[in-house]
C-alpha positions as CSV (number, residue, x, y, z in Angstrom):
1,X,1.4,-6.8,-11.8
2,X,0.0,-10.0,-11.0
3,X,-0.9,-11.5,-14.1
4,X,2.9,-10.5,-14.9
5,X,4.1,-12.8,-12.5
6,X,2.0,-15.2,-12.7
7,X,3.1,-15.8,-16.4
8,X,6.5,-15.7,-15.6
9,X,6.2,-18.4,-13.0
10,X,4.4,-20.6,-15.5
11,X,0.8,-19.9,-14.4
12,X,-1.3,-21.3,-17.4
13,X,-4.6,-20.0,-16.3
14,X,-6.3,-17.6,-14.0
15,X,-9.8,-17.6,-14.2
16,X,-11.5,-14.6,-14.2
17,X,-14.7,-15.3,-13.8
18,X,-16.3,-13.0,-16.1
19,X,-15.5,-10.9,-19.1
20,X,-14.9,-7.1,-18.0
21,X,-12.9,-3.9,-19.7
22,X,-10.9,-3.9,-16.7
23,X,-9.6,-7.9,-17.6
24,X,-10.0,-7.8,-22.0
25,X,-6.5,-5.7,-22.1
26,X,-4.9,-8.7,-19.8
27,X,-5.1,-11.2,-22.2
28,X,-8.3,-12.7,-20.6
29,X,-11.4,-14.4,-23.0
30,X,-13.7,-16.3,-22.5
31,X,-13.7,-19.7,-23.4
32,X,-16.0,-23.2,-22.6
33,X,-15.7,-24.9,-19.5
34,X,-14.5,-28.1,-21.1
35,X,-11.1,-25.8,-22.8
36,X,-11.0,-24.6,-19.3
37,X,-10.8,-28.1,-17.9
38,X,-8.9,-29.7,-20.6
39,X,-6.1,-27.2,-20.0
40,X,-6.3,-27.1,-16.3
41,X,-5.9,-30.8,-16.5
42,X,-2.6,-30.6,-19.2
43,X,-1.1,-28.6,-16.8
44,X,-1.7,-29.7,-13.2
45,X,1.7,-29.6,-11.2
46,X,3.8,-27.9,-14.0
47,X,4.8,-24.2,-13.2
48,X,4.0,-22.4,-10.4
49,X,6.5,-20.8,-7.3
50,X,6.5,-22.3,-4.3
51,X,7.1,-20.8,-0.9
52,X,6.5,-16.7,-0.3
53,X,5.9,-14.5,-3.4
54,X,7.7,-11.3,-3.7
55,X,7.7,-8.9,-6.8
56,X,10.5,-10.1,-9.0
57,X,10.0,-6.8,-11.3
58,X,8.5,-3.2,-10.7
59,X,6.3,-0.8,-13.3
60,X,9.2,-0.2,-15.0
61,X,9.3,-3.6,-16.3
62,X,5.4,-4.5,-15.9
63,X,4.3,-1.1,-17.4
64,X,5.4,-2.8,-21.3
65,X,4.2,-6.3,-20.7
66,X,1.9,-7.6,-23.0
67,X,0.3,-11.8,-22.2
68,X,3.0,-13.7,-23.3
69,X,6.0,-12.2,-23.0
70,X,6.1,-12.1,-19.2
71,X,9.1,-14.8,-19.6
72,X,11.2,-12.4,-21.9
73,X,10.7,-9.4,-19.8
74,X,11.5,-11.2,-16.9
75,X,15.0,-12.8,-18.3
76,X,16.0,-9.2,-19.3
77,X,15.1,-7.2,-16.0
């Protein structure tokens, strides 16, 4: 649910820390600290939701969400 929202609010990253079975069907990988930096840095101040989150969508919705459609799913709910 959160990694659902935070694509849709234009979240870039959201580091995991380390690679798990839990995370892999997420969309999360691992990749070097200077990708990790270099994209943190391209997108400092862009997305994000200011003020109080609140669940824009339930499972119905979530439940078929695959990494990068977040922003579809979200225009049709």
């Amino acid at each position: 649910m959160l990694n659902w929202h935070l694509e849709k609010w234009g979240y870039v990253l959201n580091d995991g820390k380390w690679e798990t079975p839990t995370i892999l069907p997420m969309g999360f990988g691992m990749i070097p600290r200077s990708t990790f930096l270099r994209i943190l840095g391209e997108n400092a101040g862009e997305g994000g939701k200011s003020g109080r989150w609140t669940v824009e969508a339930g499972p119905e919705v979530v439940a078929d969400w695959r990494p990068g459609h977040a922003a579809r799913a979200g225009k049709a709910a």
